[in-house]
BAMARRO-388526 format. One record per residue (C-alpha): residue number from 1; residue in one letter; x, y, z. Coordinates in Angstrom, 1 decimal, always signed. Each point is the difference from the previous one (the first is absolute). Layout:
# BAMARRO-388526
nr:NUM, rest:a, c1:X, c2:Y, c3:Z
...
***
This chain:
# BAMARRO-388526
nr:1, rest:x, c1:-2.1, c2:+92.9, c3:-60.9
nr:2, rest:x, c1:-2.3, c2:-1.5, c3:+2.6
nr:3, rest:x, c1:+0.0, c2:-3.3, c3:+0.4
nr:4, rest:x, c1:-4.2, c2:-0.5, c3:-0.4
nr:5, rest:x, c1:-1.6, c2:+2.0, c3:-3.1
nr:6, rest:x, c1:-2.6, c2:+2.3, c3:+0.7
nr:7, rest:x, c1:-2.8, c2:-2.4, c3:-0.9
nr:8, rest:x, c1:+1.0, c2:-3.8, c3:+1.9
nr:9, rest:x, c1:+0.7, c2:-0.5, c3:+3.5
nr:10, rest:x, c1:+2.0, c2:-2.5, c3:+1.6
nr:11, rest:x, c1:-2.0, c2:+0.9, c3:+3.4
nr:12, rest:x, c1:-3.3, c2:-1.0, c3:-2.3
nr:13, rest:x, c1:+1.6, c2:-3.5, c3:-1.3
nr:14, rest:x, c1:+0.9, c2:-1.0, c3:+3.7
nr:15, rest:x, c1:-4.3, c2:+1.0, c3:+0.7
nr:16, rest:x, c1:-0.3, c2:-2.2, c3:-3.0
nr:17, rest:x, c1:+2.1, c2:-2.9, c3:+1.3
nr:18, rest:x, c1:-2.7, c2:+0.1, c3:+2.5
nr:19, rest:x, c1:-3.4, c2:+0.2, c3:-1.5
nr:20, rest:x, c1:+0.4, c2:-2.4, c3:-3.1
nr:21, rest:x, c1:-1.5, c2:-3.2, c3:-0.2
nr:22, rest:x, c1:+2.6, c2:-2.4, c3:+1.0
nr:23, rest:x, c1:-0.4, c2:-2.0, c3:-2.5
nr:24, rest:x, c1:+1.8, c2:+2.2, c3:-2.3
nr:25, rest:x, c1:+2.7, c2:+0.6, c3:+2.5
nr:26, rest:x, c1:+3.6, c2:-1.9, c3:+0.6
nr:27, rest:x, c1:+0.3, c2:-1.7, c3:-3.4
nr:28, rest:x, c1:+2.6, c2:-2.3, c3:-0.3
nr:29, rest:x, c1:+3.7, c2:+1.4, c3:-0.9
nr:30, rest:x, c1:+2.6, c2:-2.6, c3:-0.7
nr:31, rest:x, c1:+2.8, c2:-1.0, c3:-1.7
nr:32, rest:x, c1:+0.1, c2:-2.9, c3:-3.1
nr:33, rest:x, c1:+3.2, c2:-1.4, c3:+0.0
nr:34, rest:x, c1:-0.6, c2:-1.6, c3:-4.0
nr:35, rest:x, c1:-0.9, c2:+3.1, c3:-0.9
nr:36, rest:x, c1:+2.8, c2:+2.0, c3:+2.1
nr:37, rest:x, c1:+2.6, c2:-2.5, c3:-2.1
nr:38, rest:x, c1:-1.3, c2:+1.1, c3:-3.7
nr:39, rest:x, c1:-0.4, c2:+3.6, c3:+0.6
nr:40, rest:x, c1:+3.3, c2:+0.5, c3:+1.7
nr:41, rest:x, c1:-1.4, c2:+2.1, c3:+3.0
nr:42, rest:x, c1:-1.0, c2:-0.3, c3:+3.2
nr:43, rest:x, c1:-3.8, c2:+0.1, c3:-0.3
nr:44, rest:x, c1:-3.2, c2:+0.7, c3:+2.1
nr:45, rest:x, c1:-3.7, c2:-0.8, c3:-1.0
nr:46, rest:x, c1:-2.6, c2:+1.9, c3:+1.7
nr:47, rest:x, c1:-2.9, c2:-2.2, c3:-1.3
nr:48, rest:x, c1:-3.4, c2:+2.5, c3:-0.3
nr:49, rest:x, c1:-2.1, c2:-2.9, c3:-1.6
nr:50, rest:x, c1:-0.6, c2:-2.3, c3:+2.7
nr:51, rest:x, c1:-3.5, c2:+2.1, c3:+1.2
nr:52, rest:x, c1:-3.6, c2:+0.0, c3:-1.1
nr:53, rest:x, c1:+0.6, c2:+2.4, c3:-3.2
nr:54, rest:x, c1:+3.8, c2:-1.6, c3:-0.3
nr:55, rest:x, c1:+1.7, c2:+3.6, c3:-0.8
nr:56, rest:x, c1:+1.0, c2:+2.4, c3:+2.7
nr:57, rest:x, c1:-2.6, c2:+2.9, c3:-0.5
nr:58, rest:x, c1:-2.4, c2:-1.1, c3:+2.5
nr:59, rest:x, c1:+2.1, c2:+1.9, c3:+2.3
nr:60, rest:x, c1:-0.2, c2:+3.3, c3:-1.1
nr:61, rest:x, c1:-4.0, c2:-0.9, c3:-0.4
nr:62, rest:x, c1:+0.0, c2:-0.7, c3:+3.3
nr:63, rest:x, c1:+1.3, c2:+2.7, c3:+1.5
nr:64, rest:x, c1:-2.2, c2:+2.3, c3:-2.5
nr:65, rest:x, c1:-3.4, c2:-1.1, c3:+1.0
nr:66, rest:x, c1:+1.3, c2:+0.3, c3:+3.7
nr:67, rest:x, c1:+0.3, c2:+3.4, c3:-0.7
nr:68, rest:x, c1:-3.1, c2:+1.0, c3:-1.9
nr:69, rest:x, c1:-2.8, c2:+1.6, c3:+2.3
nr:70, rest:x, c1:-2.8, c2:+1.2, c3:-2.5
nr:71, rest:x, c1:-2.1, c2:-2.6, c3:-1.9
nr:72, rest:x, c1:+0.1, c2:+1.0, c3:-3.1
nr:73, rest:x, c1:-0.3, c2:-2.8, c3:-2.4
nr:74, rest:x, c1:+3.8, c2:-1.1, c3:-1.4
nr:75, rest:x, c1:+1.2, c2:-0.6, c3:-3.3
nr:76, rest:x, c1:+3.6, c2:-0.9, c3:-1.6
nr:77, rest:x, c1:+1.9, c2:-0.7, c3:-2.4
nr:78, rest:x, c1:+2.0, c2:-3.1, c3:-0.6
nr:79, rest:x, c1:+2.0, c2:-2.7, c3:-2.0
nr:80, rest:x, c1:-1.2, c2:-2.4, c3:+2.1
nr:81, rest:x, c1:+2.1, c2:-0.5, c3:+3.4
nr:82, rest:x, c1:-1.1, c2:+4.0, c3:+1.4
nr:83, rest:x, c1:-3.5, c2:-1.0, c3:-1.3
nr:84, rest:x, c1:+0.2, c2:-3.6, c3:+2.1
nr:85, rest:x, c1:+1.1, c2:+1.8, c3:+3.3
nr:86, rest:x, c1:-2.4, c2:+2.7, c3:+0.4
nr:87, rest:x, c1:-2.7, c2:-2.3, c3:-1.2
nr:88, rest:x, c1:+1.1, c2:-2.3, c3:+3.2
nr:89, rest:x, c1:+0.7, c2:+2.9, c3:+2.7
nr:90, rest:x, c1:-3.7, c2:+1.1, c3:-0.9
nr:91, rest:x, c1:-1.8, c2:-3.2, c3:-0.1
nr:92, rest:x, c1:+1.6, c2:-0.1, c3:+3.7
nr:93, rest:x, c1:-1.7, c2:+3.5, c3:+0.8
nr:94, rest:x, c1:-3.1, c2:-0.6, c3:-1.7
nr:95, rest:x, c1:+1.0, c2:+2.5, c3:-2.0
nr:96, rest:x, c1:-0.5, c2:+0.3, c3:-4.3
nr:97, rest:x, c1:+2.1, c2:+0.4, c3:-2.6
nr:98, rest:x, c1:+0.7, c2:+0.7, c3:-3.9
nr:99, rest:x, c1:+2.6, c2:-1.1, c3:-1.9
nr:100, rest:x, c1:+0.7, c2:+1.4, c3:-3.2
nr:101, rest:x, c1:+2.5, c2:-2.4, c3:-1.9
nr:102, rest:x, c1:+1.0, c2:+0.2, c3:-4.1
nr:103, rest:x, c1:-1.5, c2:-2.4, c3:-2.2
nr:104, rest:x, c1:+3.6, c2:-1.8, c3:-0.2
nr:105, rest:x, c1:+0.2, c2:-0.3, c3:+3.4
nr:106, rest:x, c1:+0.8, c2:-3.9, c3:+1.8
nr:107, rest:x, c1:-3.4, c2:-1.7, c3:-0.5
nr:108, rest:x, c1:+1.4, c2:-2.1, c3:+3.3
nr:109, rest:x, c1:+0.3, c2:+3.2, c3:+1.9
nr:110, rest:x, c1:-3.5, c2:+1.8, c3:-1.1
nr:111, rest:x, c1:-1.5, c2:-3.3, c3:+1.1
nr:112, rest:x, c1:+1.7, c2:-0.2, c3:+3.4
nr:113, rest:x, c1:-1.1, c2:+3.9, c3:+0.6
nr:114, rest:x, c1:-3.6, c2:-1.2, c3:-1.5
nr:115, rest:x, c1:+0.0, c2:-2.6, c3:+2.9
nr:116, rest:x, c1:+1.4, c2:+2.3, c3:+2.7
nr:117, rest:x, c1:-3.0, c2:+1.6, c3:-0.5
nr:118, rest:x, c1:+1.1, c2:+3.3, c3:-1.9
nr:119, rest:x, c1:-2.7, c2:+1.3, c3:-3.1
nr:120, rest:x, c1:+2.7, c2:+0.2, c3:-2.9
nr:121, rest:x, c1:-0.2, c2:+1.9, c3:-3.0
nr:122, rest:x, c1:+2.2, c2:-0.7, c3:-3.2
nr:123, rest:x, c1:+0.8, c2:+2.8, c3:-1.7
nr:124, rest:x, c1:+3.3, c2:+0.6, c3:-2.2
nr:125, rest:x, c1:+3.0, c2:-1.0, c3:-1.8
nr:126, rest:x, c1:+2.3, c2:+0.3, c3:+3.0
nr:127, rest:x, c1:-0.2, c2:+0.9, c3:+3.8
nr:128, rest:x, c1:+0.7, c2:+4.0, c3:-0.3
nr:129, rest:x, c1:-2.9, c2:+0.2, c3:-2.3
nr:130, rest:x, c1:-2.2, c2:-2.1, c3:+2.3
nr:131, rest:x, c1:+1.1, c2:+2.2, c3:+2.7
nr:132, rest:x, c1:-0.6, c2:+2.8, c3:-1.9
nr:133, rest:x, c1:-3.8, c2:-0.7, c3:-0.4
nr:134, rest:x, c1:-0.3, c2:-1.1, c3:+4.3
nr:135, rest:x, c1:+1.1, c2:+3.4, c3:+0.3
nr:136, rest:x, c1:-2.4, c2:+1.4, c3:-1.9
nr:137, rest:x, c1:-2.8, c2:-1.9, c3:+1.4
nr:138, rest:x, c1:+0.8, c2:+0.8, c3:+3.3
nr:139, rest:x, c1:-0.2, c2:+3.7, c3:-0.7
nr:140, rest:x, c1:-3.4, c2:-0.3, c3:-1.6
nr:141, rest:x, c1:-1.6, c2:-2.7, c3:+2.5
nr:142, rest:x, c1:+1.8, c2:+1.5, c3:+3.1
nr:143, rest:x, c1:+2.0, c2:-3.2, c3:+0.9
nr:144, rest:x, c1:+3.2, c2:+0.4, c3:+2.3
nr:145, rest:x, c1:+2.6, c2:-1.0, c3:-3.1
nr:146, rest:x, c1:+2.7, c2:-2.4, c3:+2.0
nr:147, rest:x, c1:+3.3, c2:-0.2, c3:-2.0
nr:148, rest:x, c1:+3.0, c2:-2.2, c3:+0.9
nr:149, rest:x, c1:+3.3, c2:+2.4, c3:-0.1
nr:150, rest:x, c1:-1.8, c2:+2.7, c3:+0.6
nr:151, rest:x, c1:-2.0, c2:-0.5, c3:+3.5
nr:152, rest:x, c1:+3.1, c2:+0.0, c3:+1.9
nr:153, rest:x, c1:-1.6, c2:-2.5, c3:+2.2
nr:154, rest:x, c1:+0.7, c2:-2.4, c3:-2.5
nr:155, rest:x, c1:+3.7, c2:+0.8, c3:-0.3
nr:156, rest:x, c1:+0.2, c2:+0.0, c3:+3.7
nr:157, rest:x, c1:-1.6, c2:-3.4, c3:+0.6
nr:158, rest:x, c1:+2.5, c2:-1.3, c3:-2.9
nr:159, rest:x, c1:+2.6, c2:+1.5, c3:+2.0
nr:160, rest:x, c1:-0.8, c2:-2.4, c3:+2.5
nr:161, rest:x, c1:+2.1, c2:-2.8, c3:-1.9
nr:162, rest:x, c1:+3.1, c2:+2.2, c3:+0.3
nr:163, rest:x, c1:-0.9, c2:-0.4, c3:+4.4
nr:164, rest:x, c1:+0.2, c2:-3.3, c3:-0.6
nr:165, rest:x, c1:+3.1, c2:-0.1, c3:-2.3
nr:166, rest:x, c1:+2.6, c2:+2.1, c3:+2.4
nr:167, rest:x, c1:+0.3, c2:-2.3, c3:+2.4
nr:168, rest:x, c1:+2.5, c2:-2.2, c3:-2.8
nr:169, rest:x, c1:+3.5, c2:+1.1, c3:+0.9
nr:170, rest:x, c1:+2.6, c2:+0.7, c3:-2.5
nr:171, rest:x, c1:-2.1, c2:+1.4, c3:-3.0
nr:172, rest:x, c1:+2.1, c2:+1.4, c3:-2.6
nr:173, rest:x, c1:-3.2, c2:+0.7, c3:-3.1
nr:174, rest:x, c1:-3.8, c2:+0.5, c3:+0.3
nr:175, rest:x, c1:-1.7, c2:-1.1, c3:-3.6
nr:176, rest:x, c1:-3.7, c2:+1.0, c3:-0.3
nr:177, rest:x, c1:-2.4, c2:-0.5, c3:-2.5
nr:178, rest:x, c1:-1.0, c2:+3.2, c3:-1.3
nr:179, rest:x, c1:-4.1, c2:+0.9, c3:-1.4
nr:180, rest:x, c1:-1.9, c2:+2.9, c3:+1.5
nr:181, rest:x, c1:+2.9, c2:+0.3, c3:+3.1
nr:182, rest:x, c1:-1.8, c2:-1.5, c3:+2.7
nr:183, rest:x, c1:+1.8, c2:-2.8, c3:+0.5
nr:184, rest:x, c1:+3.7, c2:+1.9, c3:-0.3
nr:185, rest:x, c1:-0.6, c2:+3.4, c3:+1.3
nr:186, rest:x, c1:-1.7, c2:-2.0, c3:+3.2
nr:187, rest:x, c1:+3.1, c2:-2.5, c3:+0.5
nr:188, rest:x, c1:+2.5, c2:+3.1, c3:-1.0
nr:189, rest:x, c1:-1.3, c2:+1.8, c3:+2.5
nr:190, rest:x, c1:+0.5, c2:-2.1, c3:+2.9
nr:191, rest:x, c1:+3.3, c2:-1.5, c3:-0.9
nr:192, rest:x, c1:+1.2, c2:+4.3, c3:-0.7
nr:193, rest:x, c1:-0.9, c2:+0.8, c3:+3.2
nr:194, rest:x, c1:+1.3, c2:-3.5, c3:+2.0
nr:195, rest:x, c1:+2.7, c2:-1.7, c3:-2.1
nr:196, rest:x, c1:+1.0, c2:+3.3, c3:-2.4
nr:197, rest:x, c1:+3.4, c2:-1.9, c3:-1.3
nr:198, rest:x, c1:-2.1, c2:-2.6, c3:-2.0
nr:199, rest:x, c1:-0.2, c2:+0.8, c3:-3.7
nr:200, rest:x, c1:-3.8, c2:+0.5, c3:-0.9
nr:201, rest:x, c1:-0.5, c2:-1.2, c3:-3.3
nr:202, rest:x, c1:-3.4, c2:+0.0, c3:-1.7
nr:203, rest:x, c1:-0.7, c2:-2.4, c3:-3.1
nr:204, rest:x, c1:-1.9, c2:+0.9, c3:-3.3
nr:205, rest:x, c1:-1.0, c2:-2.3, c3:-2.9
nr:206, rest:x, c1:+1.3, c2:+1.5, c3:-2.9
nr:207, rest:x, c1:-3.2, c2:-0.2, c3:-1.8
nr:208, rest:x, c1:-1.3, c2:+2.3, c3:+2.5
nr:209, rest:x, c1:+2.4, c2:+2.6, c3:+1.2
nr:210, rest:x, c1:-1.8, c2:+3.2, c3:+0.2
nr:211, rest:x, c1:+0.8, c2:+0.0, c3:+3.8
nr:212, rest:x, c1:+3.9, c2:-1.0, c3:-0.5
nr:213, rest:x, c1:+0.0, c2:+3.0, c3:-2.3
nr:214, rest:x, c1:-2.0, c2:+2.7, c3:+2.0
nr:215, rest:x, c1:+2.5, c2:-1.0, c3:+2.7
nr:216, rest:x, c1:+2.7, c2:+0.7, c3:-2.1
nr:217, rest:x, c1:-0.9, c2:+3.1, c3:-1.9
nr:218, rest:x, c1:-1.7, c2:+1.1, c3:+2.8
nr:219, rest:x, c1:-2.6, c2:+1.1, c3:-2.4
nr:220, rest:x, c1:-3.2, c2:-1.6, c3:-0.4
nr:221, rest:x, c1:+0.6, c2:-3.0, c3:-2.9
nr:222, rest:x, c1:-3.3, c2:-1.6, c3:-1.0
nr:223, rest:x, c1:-0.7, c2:-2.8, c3:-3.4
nr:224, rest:x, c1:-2.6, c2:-0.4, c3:-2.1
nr:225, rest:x, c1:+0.2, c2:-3.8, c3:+1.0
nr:226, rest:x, c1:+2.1, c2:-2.4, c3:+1.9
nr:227, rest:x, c1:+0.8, c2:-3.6, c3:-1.1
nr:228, rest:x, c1:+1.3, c2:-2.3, c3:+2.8
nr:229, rest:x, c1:-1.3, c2:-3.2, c3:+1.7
nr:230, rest:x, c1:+0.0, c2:+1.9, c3:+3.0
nr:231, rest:x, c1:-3.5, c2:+1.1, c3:+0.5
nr:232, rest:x, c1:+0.4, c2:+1.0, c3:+3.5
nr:233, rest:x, c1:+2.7, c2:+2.5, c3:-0.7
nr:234, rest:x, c1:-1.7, c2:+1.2, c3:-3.2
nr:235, rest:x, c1:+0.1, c2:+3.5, c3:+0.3
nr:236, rest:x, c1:+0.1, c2:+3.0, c3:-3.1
nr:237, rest:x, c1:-0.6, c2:+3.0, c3:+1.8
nr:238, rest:x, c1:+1.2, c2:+0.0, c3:+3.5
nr:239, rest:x, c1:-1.2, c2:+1.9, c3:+2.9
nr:240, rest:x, c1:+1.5, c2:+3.1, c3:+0.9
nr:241, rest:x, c1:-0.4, c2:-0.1, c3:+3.3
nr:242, rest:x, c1:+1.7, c2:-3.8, c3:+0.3
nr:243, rest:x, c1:+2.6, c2:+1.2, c3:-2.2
nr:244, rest:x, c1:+0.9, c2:+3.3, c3:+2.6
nr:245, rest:x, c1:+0.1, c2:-2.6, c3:+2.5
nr:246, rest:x, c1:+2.0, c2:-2.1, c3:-1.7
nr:247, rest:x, c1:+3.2, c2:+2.4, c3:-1.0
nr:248, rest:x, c1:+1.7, c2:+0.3, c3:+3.7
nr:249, rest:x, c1:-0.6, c2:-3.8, c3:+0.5
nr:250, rest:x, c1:+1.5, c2:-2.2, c3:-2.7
nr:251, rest:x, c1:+3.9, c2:-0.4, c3:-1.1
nr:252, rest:x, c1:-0.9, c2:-1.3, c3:-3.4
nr:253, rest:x, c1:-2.4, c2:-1.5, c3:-2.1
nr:254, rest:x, c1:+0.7, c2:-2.9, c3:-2.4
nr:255, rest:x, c1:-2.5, c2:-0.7, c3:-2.6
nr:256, rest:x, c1:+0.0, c2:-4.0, c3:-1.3
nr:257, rest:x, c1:-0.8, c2:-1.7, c3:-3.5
nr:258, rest:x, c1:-2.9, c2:-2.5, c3:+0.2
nr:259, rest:x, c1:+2.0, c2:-2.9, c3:-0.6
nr:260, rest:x, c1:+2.4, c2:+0.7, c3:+3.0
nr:261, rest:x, c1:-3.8, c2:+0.1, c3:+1.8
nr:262, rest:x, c1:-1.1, c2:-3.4, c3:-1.3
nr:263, rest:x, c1:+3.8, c2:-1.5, c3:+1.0
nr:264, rest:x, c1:-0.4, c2:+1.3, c3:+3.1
nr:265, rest:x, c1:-3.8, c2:-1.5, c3:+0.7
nr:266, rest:x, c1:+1.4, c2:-3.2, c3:-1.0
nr:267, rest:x, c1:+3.3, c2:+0.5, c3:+2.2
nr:268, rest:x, c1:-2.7, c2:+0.7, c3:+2.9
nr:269, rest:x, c1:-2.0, c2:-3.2, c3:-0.6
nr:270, rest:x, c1:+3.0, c2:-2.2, c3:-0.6
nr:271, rest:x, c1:+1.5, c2:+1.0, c3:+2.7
nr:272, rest:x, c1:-2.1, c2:+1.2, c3:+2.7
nr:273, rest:x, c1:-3.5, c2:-1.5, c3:-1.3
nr:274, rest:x, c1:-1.2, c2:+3.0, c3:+0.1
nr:275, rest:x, c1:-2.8, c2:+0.9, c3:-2.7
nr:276, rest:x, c1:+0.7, c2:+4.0, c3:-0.4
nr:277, rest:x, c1:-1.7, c2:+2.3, c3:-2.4
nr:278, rest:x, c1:+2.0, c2:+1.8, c3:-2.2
nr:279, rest:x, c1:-0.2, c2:+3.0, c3:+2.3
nr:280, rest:x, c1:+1.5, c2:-2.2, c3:+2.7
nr:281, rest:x, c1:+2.8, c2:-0.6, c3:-2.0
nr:282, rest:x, c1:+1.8, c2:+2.7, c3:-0.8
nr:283, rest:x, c1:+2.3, c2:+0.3, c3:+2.2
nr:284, rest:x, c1:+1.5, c2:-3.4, c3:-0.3
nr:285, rest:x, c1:-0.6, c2:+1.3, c3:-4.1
nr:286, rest:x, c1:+3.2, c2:+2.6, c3:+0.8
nr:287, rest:x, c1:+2.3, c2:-2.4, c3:+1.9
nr:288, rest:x, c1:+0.0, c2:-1.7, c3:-3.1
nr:289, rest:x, c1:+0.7, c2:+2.8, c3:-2.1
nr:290, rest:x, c1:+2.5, c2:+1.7, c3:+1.9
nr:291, rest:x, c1:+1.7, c2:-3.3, c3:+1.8
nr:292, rest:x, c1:+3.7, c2:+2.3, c3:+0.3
nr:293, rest:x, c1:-1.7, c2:+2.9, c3:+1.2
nr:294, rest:x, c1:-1.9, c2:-2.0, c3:+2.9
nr:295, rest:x, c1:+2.5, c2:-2.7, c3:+0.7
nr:296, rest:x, c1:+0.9, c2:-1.5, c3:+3.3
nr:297, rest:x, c1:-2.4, c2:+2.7, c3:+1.9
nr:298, rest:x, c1:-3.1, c2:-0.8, c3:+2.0
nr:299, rest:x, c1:-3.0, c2:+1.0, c3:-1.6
nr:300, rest:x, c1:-3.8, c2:+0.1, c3:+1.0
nr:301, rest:x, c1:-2.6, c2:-0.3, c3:-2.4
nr:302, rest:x, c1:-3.7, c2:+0.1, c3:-0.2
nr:303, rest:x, c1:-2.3, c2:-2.8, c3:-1.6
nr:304, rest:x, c1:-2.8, c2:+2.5, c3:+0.4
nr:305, rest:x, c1:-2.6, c2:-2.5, c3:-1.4
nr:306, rest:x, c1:-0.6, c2:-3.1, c3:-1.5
nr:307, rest:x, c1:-3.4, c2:+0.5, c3:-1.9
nr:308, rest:x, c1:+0.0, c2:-2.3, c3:-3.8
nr:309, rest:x, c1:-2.7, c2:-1.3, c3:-1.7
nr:310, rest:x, c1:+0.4, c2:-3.9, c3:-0.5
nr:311, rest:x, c1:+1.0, c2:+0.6, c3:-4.5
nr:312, rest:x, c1:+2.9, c2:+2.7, c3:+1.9
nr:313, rest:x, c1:+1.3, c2:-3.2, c3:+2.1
nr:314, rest:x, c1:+0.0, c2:-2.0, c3:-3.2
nr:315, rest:x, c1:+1.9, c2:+2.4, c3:-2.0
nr:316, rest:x, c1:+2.1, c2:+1.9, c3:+2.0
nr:317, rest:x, c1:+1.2, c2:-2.6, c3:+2.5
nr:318, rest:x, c1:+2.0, c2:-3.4, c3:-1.2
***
């Protein structure tokens, strides 16, 4: 087996090291001794939030609009945080954008992408079936359809964060929040082909485990619905092509309960102060629900974002 897939390139994450915006680059990563203590592990942070969209996609954004030459008009789909970076990459190139988000989606994050400067449309119960309809307005109006996962520039400028993170010595487990793949299948990728003896393990809410599944079954799994907290990982019908990538790279994949989620925010703000989004969480969700399994090793996890509206704050964090 080759130590890239067929689709991302370590060669193209080094480029993308070097033609991101900075600020997305070099986030913090750092040790919380409190929270070290109750979780019975040595324990890393690599804190994604502290930017202008506060969750870590702006680098695979970045290093997607370095890369497109035509000038189409663009259009996405989005929760919220994909929606938030490519609305900032192309306010910085002049350039326009659609979002398509569900009618569910985080009213704080369609406002932030209104304010970036993206045209949003609302459309849908959930974000496959408001991706489902950008598709299909991108065929019709000729739009260049952009979707995170998929445009392996955005997995490659995720990947990025994995650059960053080898330079820690004495690694023992990798845990990765786990949506469309973008975030893991970049990391995976680097830390496969530069530190290969650190378990790669990618993190599903339970509520939401079509991916964990396909990955297992290696069949395509897709639900009707999802019901987690975690809007930034919510995805029912994965993409093939993330999910290919995916199968070489990851060890395992843990799924976790919402209430091991919301522990685990609170665990984060407690100790750390860190506000984290459900998403951001997850990780820190499966140290607490497999303390034996994880014990006593040194562990890096990813608070991929931090995006809550203010009634989330009030009554998800005490």
């Amino acid at each position: 087996m080759s130590i890239e897939t067929s689709r991302i390139s370590l060669d193209r994450i080094k480029l993308a090291s070097q033609v991101i915006d900075p600020v997305f680059l070099n986030s913090p990563q750092y040790a919380v001794d409190l929270l070290n203590q109750k979780l019975g592990v040595e324990l890393i942070l690599k804190v994604e939030s502290i930017n202008p969209i506060r969750s870590f996609k702006g680098r695979g954004a970045e290093f997607l609009l370095s890369q497109v030459y035509d000038d189409r008009p663009l259009l996405c789909a989005s929760a919220g945080n994909f929606g938030q970076a490519m609305a900032y990459a192309c306010r910085k190139r002049n350039r326009k954008i659609t979002v398509f988000a569900a009618t569910t989606a985080n009213p704080f994050k369609v406002e932030r992408m209104r304010s970036l400067g993206a045209r949003m449309v609302l459309f849908g119960e959930d974000f496959d079936a408001a991706k489902n309809q950008a598709r299909d307005v991108a065929r019709q109006e000729g739009y260049r359809m952009v979707e995170d996962g998929l445009d392996v520039e955005t997995v490659e400028g995720a990947g990025t964060i994995g650059l960053e993170l080898v330079s820690l010595d004495n690694l023992d487990v990798l845990l990765v929040a786990l949506g469309n793949g973008a975030l893991f299948n970049g990391i995976a990728t680097v830390f496969k082909a530069l530190r290969p003896t650190v378990k790669r393990i990618a993190v599903q809410a339970s509520g939401a485990p079509a991916m964990a599944e396909s990955w297992r079954t290696g069949t395509l799994v897709t639900h009707p619905a999802i019901h987690t907290i975690a809007d930034g990982i919510g995805v029912r019908v994965p993409i093939p092509e993330a999910l290919a990538d995916m199968q070489p790279l990851a060890d395992d994949v843990i799924t976790v309960e919402e209430g091991s989620i919301l522990e685990a925010m609170n665990l984060i703000y407690a100790s750390a102060g860190i506000v984290s989004e459900p998403s951001g969480a997850v990780g820190v969700a499966a140290l607490l629900e497999h303390r034996e399994r994880f014990a006593g090793l040194k562990v890096v996890t990813v608070i991929c974002g931090g995006n809550l509206t203010d009634t989330q704050r009030r009554q998800w964090l005490h």
